[in-house]
GULUMTI-812378 format. One record per residue (C-alpha): residue in three letters; x, y, z. Coordinates in steps of 0.2 Angstrom, whole numbers, plus 2048, in hexadecimal, padded with zeros to 3 digits. Example, Ala and Ser with C-alpha at 12.3 -4.5 7.8 and 13.67 -1.06 7.14 Angstrom:
// GULUMTI-812378
r:ALA | x:83E | y:7EA | z:827
r:SER | x:844 | y:7FB | z:824
***
This chain:
// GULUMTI-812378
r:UNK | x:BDA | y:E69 | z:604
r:UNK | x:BD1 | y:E72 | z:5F6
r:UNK | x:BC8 | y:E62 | z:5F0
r:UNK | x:BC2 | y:E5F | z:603
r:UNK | x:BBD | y:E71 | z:603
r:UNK | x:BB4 | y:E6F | z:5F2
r:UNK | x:BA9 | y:E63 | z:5F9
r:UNK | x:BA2 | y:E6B | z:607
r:UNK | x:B9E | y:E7A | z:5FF
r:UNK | x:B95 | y:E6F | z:5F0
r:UNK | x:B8C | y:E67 | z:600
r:UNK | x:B89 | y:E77 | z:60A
r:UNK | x:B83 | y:E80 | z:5FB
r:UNK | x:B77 | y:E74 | z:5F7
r:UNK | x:B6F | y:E76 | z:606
r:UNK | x:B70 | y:E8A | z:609
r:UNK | x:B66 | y:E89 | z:5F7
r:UNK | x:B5B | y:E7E | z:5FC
r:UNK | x:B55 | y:E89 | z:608
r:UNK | x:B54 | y:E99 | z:5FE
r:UNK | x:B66 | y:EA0 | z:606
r:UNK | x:B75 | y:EA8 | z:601
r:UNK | x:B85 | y:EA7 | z:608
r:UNK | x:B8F | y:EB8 | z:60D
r:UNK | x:B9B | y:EB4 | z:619
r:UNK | x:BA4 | y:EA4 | z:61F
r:UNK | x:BA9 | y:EA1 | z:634
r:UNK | x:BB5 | y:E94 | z:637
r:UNK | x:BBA | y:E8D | z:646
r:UNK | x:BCC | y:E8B | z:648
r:UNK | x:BDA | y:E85 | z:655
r:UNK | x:BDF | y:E92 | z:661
r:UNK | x:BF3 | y:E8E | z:65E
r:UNK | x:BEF | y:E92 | z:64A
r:UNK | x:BFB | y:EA1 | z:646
r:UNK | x:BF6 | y:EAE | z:63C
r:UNK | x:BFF | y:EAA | z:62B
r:UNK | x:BF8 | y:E97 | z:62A
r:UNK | x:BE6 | y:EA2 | z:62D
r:UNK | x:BEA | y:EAD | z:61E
r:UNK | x:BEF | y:E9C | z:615
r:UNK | x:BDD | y:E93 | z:61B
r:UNK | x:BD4 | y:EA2 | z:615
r:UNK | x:BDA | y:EA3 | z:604
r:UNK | x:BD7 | y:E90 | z:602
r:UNK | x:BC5 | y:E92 | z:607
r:UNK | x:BC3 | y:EA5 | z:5FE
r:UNK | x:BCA | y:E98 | z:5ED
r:UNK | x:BBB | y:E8C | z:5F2
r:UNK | x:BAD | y:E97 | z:5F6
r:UNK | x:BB1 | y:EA4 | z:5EC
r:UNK | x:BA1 | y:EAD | z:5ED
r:UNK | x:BA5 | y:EB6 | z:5FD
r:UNK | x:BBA | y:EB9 | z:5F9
r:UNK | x:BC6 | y:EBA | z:606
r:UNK | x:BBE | y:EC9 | z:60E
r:UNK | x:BAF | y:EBC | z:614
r:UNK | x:BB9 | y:EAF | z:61A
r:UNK | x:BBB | y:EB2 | z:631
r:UNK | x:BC3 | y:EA7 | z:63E
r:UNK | x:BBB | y:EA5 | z:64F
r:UNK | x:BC6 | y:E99 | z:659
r:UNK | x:BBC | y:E8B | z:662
r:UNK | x:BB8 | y:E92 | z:672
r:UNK | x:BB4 | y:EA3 | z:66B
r:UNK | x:BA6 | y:E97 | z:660
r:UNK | x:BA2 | y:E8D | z:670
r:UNK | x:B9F | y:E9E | z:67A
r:UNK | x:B95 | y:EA5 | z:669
r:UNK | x:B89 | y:E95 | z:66B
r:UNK | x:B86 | y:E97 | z:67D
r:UNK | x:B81 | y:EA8 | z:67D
r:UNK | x:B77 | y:EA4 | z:66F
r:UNK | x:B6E | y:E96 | z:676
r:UNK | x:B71 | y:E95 | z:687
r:UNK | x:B75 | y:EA2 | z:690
r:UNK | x:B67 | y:EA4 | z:69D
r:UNK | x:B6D | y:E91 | z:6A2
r:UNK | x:B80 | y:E99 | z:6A5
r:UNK | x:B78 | y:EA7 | z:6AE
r:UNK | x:B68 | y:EA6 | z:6B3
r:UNK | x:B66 | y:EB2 | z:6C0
r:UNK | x:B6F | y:EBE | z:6B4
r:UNK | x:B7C | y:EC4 | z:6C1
r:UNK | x:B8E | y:EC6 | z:6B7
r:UNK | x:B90 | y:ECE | z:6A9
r:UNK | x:B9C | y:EC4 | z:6A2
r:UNK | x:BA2 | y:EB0 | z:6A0
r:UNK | x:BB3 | y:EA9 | z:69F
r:UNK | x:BB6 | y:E9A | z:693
r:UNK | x:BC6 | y:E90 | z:697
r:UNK | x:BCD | y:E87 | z:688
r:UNK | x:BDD | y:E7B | z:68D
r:UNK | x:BE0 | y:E77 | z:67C
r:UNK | x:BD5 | y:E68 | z:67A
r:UNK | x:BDF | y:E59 | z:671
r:UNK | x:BEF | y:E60 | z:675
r:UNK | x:BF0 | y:E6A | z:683
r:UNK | x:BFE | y:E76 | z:67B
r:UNK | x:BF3 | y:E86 | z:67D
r:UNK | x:BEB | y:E88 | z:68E
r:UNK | x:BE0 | y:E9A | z:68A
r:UNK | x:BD3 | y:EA4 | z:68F
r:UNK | x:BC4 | y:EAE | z:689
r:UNK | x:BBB | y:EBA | z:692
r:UNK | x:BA8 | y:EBD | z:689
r:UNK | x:B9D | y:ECB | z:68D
r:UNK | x:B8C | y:EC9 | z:68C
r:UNK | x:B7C | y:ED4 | z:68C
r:UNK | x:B70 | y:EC6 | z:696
r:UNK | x:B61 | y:ED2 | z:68D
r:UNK | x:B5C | y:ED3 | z:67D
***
């Protein structure tokens, strides 16, 4: 895991660098049935690897906190475009295996 780490940072360094960047914190995406301690053991395998931002730098979003970060990001006047609710609920029903059907209720601000 660490060499497989290694090299995405040695490739993603690169190309934060190339573009004058730094890199202060890390978000990863993770399975919603991850459990808390096999988070603490992911985060200090990639806190090893990119050492440069610890273990304090290292967050977990699961994927359809990420998918609903996206949206509102990019998208949202297509979700809502008459701006009538204040809030979106994502359904995730545990994609490859089905063994965590959950939900997420995002609120958003539609203005800036």
């Amino acid at each position: 895991m660490v060499a497989l780490l290694t090299t995405l940072r040695d490739r993603a360094m690169s190309e934060v660098r190339s573009k004058g960047l730094e890199v202060g914190r890390i978000g990863l995406t993770i399975p919603v049935q991850w459990t808390l301690e096999f988070e603490e053991v992911y985060r200090g395998l990639v806190a090893e690897v990119f050492k440069e931002v610890g273990e304090d730098g290292v967050y977990f979003f699961t994927e359809t906190e990420a998918l609903a970060r996206y949206l509102f990001k990019h998208h949202a006047e297509e979700m809502d475009p008459e701006a009538k609710y204040g809030a979106v609920m994502f359904f995730d029903f545990g994609g490859h295996n089905m063994v965590c059907p959950c939900s997420s209720l995002a609120l958003c601000c539609w203005t800036d």
